[in-house]
GUPAFI-619777 format. One record per residue (C-alpha): residue number from 1; residue in one letter; y, x, z. Coordinates in steps of 0.05 Angstrom, whole numbers, plus 5000, padded with zeros to 4 digits. Example, Ala and Ser with C-alpha at 12.3 -4.5 7.8 and 13.67 -1.06 7.14 Angstrom:
// GUPAFI-619777
+-----+----+------+------+------+
:   i : aa :    y :    x :    z :
+-----+----+------+------+------+
:   1 :  A : 4910 : 5246 : 5156 :
:   2 :  S : 4979 : 5273 : 5143 :
+-----+----+------+------+------+
***
This chain:
// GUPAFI-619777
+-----+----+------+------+------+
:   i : aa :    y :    x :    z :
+-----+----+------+------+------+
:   1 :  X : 5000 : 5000 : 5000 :
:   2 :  X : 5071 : 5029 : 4993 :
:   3 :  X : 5074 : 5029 : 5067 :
:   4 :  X : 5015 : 5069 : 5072 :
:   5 :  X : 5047 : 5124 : 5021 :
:   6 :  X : 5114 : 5127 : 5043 :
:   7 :  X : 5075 : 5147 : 5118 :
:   8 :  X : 5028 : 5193 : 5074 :
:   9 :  X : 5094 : 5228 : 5045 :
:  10 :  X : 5136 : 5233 : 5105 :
:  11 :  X : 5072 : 5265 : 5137 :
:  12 :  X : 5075 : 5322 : 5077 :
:  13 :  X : 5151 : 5321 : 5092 :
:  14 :  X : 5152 : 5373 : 5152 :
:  15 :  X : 5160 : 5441 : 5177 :
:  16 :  X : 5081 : 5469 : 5171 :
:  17 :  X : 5088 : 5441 : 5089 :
:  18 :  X : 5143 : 5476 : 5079 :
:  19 :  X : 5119 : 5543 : 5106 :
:  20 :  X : 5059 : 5527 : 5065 :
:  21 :  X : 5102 : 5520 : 5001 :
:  22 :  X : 5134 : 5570 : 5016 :
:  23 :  X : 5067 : 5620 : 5020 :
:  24 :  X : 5012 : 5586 : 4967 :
:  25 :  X : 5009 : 5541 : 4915 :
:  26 :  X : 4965 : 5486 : 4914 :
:  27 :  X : 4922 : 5445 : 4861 :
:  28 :  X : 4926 : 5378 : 4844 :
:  29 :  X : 4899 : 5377 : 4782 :
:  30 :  X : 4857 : 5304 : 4775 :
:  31 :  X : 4924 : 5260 : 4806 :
:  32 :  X : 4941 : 5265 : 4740 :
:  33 :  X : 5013 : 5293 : 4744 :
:  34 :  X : 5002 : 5362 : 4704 :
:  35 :  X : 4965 : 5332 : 4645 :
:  36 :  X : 4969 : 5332 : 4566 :
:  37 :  X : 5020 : 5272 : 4565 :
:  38 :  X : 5055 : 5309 : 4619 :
:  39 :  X : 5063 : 5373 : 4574 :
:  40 :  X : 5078 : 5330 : 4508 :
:  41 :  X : 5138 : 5306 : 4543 :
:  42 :  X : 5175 : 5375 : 4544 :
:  43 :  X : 5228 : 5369 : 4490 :
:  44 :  X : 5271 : 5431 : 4466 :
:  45 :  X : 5332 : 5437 : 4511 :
:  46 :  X : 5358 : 5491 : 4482 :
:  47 :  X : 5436 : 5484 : 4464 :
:  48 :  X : 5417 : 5408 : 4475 :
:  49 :  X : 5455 : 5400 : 4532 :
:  50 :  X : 5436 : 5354 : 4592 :
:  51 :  X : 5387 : 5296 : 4581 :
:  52 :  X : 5433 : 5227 : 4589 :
:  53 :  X : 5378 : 5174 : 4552 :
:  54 :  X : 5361 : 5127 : 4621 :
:  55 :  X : 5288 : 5124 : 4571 :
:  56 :  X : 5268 : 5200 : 4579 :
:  57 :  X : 5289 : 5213 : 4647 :
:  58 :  X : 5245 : 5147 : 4669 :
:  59 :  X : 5195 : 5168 : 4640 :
:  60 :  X : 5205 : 5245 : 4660 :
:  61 :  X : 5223 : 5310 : 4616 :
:  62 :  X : 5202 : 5383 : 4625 :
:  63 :  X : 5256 : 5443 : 4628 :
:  64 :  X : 5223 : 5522 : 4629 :
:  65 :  X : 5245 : 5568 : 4684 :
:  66 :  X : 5228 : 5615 : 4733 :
:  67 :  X : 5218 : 5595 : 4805 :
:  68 :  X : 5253 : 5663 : 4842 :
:  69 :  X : 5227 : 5635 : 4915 :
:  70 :  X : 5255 : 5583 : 4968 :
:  71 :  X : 5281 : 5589 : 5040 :
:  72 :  X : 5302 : 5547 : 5100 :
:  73 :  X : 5376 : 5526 : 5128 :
:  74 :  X : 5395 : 5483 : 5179 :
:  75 :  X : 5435 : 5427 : 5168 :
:  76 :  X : 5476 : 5391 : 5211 :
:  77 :  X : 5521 : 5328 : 5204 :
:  78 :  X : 5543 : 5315 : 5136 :
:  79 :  X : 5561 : 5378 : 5095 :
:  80 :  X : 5616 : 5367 : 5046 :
:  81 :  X : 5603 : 5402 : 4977 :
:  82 :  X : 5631 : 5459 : 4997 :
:  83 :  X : 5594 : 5468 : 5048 :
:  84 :  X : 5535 : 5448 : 5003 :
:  85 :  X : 5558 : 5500 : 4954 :
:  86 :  X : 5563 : 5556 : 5010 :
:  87 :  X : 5488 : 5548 : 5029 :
:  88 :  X : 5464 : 5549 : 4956 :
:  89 :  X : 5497 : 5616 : 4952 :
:  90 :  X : 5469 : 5641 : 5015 :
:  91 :  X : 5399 : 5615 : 4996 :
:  92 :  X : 5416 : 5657 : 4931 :
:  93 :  X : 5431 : 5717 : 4970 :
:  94 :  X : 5368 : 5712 : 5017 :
:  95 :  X : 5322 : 5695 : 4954 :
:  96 :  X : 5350 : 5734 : 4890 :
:  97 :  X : 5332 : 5814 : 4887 :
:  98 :  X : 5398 : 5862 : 4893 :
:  99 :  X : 5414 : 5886 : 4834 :
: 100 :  X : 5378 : 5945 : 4796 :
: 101 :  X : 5309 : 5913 : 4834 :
: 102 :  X : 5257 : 5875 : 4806 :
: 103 :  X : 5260 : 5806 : 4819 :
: 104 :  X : 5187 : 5764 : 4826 :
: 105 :  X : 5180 : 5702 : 4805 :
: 106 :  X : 5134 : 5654 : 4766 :
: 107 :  X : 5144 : 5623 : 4702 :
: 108 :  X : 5145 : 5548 : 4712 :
: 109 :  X : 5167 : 5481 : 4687 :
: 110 :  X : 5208 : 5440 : 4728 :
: 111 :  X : 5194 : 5362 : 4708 :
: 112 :  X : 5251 : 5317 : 4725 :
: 113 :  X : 5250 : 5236 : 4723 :
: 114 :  X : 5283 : 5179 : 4766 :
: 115 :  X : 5222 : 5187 : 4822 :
: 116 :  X : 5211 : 5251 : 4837 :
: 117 :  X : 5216 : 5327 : 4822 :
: 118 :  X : 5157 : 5371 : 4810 :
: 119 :  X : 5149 : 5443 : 4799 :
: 120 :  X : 5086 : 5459 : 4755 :
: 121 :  X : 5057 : 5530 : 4753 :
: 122 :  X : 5058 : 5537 : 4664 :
: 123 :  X : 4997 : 5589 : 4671 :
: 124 :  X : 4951 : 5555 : 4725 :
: 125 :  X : 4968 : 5483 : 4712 :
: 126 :  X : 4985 : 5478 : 4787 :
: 127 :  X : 5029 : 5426 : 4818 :
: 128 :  X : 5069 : 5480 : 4863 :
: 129 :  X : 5120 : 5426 : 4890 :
: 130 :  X : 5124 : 5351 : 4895 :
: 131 :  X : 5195 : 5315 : 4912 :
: 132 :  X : 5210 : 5248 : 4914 :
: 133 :  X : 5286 : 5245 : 4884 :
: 134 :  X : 5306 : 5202 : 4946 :
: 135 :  X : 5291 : 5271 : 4985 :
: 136 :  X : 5335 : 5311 : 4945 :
: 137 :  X : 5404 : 5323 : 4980 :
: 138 :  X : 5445 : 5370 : 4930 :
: 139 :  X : 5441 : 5411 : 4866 :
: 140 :  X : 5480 : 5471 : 4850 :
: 141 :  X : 5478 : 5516 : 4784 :
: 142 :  X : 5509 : 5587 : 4804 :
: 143 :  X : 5510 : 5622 : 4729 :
: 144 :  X : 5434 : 5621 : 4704 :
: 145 :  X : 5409 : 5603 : 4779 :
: 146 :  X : 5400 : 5534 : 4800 :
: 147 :  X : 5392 : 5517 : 4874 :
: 148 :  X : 5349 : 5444 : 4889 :
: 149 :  X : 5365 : 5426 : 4956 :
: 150 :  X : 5313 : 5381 : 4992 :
: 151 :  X : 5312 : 5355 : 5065 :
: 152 :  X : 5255 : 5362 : 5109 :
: 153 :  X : 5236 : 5315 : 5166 :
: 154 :  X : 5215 : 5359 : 5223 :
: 155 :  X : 5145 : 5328 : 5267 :
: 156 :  X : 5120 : 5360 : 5324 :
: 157 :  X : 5058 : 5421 : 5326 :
: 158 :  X : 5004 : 5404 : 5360 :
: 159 :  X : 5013 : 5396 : 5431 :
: 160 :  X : 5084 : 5401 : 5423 :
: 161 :  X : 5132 : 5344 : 5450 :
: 162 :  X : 5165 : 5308 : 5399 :
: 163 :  X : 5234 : 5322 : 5381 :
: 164 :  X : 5290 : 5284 : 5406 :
: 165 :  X : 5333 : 5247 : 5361 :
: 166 :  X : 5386 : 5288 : 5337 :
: 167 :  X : 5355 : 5343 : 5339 :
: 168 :  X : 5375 : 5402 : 5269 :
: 169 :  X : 5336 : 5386 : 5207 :
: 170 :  X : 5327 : 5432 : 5167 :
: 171 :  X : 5326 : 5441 : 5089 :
: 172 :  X : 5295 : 5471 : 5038 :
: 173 :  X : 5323 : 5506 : 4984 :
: 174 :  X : 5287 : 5529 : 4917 :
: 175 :  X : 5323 : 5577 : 4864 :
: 176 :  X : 5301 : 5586 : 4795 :
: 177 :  X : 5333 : 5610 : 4733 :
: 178 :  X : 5336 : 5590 : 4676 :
: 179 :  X : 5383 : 5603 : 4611 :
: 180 :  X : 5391 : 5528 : 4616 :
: 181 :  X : 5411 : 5523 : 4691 :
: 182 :  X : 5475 : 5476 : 4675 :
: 183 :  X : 5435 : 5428 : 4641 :
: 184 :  X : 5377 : 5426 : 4689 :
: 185 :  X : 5426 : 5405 : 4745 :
: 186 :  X : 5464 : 5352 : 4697 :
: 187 :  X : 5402 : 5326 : 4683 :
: 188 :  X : 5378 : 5311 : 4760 :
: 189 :  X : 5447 : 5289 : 4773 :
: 190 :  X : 5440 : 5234 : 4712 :
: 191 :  X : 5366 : 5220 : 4739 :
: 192 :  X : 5401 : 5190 : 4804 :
: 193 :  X : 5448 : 5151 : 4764 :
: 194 :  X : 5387 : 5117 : 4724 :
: 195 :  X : 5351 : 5107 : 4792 :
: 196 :  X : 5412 : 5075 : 4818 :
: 197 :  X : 5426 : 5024 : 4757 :
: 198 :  X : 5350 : 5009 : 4761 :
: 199 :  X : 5345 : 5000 : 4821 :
: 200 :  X : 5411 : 4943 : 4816 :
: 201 :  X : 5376 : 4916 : 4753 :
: 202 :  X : 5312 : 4909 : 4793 :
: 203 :  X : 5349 : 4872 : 4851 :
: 204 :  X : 5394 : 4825 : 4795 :
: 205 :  X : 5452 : 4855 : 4810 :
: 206 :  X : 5507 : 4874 : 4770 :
: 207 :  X : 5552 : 4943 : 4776 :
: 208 :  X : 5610 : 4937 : 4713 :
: 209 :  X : 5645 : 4997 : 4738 :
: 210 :  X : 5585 : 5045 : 4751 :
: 211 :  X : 5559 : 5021 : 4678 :
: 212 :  X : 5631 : 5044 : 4646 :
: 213 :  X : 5620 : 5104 : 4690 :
: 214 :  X : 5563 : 5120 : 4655 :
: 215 :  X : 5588 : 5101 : 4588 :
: 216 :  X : 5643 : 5156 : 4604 :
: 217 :  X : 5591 : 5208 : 4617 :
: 218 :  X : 5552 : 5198 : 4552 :
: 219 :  X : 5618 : 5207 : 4511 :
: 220 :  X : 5650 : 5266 : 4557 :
: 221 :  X : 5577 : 5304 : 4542 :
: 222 :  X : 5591 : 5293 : 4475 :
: 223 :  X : 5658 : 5332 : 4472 :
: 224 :  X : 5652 : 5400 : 4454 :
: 225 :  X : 5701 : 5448 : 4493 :
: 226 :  X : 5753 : 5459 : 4437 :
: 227 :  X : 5787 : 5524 : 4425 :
: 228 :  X : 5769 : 5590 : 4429 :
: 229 :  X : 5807 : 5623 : 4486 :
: 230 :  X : 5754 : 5653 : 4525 :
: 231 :  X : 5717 : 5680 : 4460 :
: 232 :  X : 5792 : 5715 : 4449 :
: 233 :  X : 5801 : 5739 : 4514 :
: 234 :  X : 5732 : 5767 : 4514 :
: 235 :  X : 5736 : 5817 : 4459 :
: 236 :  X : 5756 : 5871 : 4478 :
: 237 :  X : 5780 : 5883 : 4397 :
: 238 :  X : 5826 : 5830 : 4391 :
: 239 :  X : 5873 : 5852 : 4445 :
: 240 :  X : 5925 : 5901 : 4426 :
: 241 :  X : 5955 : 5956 : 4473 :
: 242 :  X : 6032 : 5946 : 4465 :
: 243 :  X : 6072 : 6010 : 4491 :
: 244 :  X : 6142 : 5982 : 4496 :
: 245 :  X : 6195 : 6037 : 4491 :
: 246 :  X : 6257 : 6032 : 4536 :
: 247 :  X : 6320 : 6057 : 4567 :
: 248 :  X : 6319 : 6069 : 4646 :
: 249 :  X : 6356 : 6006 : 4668 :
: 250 :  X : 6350 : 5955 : 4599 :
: 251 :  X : 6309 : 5897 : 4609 :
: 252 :  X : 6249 : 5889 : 4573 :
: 253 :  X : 6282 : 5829 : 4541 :
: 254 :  X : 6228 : 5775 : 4535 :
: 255 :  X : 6225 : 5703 : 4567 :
: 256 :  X : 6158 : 5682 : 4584 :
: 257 :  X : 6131 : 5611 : 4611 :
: 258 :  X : 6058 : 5585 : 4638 :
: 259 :  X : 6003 : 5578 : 4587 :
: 260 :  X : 5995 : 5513 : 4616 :
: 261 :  X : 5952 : 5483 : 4672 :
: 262 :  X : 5886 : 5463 : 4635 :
: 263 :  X : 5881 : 5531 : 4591 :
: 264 :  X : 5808 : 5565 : 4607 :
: 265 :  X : 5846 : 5633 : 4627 :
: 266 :  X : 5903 : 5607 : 4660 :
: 267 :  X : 5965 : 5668 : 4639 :
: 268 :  X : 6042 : 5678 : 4613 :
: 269 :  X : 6063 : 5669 : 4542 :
: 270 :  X : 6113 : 5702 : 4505 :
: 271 :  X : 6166 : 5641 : 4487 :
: 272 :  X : 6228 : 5674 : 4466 :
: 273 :  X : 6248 : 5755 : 4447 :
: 274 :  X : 6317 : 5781 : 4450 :
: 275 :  X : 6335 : 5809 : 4385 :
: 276 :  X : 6362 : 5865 : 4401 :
: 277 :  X : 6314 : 5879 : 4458 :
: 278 :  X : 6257 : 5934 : 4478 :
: 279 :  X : 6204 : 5879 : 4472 :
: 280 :  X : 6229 : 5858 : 4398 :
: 281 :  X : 6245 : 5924 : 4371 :
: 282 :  X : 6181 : 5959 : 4377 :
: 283 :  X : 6154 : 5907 : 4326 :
: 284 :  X : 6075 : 5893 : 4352 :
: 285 :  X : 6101 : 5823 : 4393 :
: 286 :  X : 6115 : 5764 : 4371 :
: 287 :  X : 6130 : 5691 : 4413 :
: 288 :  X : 6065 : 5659 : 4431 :
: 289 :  X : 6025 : 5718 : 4449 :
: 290 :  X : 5996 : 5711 : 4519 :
: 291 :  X : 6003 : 5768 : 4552 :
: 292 :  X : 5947 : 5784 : 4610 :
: 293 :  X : 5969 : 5849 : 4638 :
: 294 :  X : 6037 : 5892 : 4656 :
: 295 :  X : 6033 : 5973 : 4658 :
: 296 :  X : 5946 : 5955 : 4684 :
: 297 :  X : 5961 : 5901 : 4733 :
: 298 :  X : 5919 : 5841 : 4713 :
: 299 :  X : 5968 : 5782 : 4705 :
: 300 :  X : 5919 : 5731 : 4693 :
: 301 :  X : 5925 : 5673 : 4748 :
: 302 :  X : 5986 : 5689 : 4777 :
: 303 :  X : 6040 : 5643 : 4786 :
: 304 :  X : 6099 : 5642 : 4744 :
: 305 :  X : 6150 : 5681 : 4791 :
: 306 :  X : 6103 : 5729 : 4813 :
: 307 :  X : 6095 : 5748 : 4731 :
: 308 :  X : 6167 : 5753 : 4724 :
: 309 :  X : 6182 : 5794 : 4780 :
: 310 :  X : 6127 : 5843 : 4751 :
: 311 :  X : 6166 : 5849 : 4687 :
: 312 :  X : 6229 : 5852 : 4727 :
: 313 :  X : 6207 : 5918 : 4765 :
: 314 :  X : 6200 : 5952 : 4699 :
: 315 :  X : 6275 : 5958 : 4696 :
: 316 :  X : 6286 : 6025 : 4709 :
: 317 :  X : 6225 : 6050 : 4667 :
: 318 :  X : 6225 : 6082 : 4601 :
: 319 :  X : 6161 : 6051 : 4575 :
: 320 :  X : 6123 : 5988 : 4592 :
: 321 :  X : 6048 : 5980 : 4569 :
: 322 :  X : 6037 : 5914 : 4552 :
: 323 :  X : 5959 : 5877 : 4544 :
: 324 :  X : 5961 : 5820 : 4503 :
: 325 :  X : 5924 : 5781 : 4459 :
: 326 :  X : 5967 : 5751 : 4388 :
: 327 :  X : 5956 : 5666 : 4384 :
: 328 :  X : 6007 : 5619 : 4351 :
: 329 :  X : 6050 : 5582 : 4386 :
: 330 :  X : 6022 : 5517 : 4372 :
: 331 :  X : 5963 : 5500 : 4412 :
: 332 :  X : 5908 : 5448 : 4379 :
: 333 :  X : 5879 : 5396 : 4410 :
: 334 :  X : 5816 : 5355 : 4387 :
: 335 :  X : 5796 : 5300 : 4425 :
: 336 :  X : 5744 : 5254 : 4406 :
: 337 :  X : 5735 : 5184 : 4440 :
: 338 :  X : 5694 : 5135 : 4403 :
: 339 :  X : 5724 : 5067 : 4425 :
: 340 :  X : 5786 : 5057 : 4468 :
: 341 :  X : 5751 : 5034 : 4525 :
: 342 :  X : 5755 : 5100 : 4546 :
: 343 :  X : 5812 : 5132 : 4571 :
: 344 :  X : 5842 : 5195 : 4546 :
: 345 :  X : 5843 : 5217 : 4612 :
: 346 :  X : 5922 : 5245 : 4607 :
: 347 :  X : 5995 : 5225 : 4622 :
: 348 :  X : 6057 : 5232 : 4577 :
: 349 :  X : 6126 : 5228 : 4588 :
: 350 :  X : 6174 : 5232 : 4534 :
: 351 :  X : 6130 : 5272 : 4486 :
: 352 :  X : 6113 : 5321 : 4547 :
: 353 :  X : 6037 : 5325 : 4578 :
: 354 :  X : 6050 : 5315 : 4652 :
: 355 :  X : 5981 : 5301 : 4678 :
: 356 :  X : 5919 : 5312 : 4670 :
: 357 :  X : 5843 : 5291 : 4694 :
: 358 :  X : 5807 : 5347 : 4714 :
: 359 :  X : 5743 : 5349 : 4675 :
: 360 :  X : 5763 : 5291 : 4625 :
: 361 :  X : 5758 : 5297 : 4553 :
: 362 :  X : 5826 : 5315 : 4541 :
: 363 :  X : 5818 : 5376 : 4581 :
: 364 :  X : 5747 : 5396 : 4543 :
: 365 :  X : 5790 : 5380 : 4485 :
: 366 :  X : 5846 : 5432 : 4501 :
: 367 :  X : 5902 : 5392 : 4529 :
: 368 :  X : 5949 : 5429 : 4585 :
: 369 :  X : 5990 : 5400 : 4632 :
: 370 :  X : 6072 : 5428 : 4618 :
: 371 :  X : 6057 : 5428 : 4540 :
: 372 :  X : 6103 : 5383 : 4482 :
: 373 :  X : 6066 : 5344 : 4434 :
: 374 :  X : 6090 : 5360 : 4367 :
: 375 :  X : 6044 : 5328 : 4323 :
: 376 :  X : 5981 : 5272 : 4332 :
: 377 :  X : 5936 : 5266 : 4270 :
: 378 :  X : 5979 : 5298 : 4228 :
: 379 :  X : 6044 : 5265 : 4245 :
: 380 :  X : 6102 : 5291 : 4267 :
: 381 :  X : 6126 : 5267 : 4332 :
: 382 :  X : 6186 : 5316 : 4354 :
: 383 :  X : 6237 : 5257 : 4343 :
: 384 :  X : 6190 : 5198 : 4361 :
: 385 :  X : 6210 : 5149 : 4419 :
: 386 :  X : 6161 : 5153 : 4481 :
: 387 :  X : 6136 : 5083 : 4475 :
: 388 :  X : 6121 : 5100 : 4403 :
: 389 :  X : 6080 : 5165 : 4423 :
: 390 :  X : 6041 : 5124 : 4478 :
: 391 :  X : 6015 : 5064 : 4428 :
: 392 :  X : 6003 : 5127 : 4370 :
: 393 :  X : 5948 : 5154 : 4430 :
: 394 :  X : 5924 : 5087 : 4461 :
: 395 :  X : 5900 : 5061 : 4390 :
: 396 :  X : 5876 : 5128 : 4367 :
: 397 :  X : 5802 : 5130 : 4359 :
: 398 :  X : 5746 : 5188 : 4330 :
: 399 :  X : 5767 : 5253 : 4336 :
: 400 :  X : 5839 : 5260 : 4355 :
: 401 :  X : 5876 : 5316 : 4338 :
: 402 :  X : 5942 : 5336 : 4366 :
: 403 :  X : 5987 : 5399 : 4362 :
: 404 :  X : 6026 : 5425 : 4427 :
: 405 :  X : 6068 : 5478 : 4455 :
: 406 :  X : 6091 : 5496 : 4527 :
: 407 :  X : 6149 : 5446 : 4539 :
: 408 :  X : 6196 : 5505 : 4552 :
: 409 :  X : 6184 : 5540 : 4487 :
: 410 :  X : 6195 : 5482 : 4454 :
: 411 :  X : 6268 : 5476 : 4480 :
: 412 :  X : 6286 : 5556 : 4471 :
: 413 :  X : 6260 : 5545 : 4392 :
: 414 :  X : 6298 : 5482 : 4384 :
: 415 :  X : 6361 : 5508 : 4413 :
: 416 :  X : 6366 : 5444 : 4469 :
: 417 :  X : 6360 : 5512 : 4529 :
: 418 :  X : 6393 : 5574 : 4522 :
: 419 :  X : 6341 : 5647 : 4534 :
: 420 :  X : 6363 : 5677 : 4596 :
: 421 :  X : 6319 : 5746 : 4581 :
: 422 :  X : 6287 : 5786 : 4637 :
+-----+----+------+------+------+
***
């Protein structure tokens, strides 16, 4: 009966099972679990991204990695996730070889579905761990590594007293790696949203917002992250070393302003050159070029005044070395959102981006917070009213693609603010 399971489970849930996990494998063979069907299910993940059909993940799907080991924490109360995310890390730490060691481990494949979690040995065809997904308290995905966090309900040795209410669980913590460790915990994380609408379905009743929620999910996966800033930043090639020649006491002669809250490597930009200046006259920079370190000191991160007071300081110098990488001046955006049911997930004011929702499509899609729209789909809208702007992005539909600058280049290149030069 499900009574008599759910006591046969909680009586696997406790602290000698988890040493034995934790030492042996064990068999399990003729239950049926690690079977052809089983291993027909496995689909090709790779570059895939996270598995969102409700269909698959009922009826379970099969990612490869390697099981690295698992240890125990205590937990007490209720962790918020960053306390969460500090004791994946420290489970990392206690499981995950130091570097320049070999690291064990045992290649496995880790079957996900709305019930449970299992961990089958790919060699031995060995069910190595069992979880029901009620059991499972947090996932984490550090790089390749993925932490699956499990809670453990403690019952007493023999001849031991029984433990008091409130006394510390504990928790167990696998880590395994896997080239696909983002998608493995996306996955588990869309597994408890399919238990949770089945399990309203099953009871008749009737969620609208969690359904739009999930909706929203599907079509965020969908959007690619747009732009190539990370790929620039990364190659080492396409930054240039710019050795600015100078007289003790002359400014460099260069305004710079944010790249804009949103960008993947958050730096200055180059938004206006004095003529006449250092910065113009040695002829390698040119407005728009983010610039991510001053004379070896990284600038990347740092807030706005900190950058300028860095330039500043150069004053009485007779050469500044610049590291920056050359993009235009116009940022593009593509956004694509199949229906407008779904919001943008941004703000505008008078033509100017002024908010933004972290992890929305319009940030995959390369909007920043602080940056002018200058065109949508191909039109101009420099000298377009704000309600006009607003209905040009609520009826937009497909892919969506916009051009934008920092707000405060914009005004230096139009003339409407006048350069002051540092």
């Amino acid at each position: 009966t499900p009574e008599v399971m759910k006591r046969e489970e909680e009586e696997l849930d406790t602290d000698q099972e988890t040493d034995r996990l934790l030492g042996q494998q064990y068999t399990d063979t003729e239950s049926g679990y690690y079977n052809k069907n089983e291993s027909s299910r496995r689909k090709s993940k790779s570059n895939d991204g996270p598995v969102t059909d409700p269909k698959v993940l009922i009826e379970g799907v099969l990612f490869r990695a390697k099981y690295l080991g698992s240890t125990q924490l205590v937990c007490e109360g209720q962790p918020t996730k960053a306390t969460r995310m500090m004791q994946a890390e420290e489970a990392v730490s206690r499981i995950k070889a130091p570097t320049g060691e070999s690291q064990p481990s045992t290649e496995v494949d880790l079957f996900i579905s709305t019930e449970k979690i299992m961990v089958l040995n790919t060699d031995l065809k060995e069910i190595m761990m069992d979880h029901g997904l009620r059991t499972i308290s947090y996932i984490a995905d550090i790089g390749e590594l993925v932490v699956i966090m499990a809670r453990r309900r403690l019952l007493p040795q023999d001849g031991e007293e029984p433990q008091l209410i409130g006394s510390t669980p504990k928790m167990i913590c696998h880590v395994f790696e896997s080239e696909e460790a983002q998608f493995i915990a996306q996955s588990i994380g869309q597994a408890f949203q399919v238990a949770y609408m089945e399990f309203l379905k099953a009871n008749g009743i009737e969620d609208n917002s969690f359904v739009k929620e999930m909706d929203y999910q599907e079509v965020l996966n969908s959007q690619e992250i747009f732009g190539d800033e990370l790929a620039m930043f990364a190659k080492k090639e396409l930054q240039k070393e710019v050795v600015v020649p100078k007289a003790k006491g002359e400014i460099l002669g260069v305004v710079i302003v944010e790249s804009g809250w949103g960008s993947m490597l958050p730096t200055i930009v180059l938004a206006n050159l004095c003529p006449t200046g250092p910065a113009a006259r040695c002829g390698h920079l040119n407005i728009g070029d983010q610039v991510i370190a001053i004379n070896g000191v990284s600038l990347v991160g740092l807030p706005l005044s900190t950058c300028q007071q860095y330039i500043k300081n150069t004053k009485n110098k007779t050469a500044v070395k610049l590291t920056a990488v050359s993009c235009p001046p116009v940022v593009e955006v593509k956004i694509k959102r199949p229906d407008t049911k779904y919001q943008l997930g941004f703000s505008v004011q008078n033509g100017v981006i002024c908010s933004l929702l972290r992890g929305g499509i319009a940030e995959r899609g390369g909007v920043r917070v602080g940056h002018r729209i200058i065109e949508i789909n191909g039109q101009s809208v420099v000298a377009v009213p704000h309600e006009r702007i607003v209905n040009l992005l609520a009826t937009s539909v497909g892919e969506i693609a916009m051009k934008t600058m920092p707000t405060s280049m914009y005004r230096l290149l139009t003339g409407q603010e006048t350069p002051v030069y540092i």
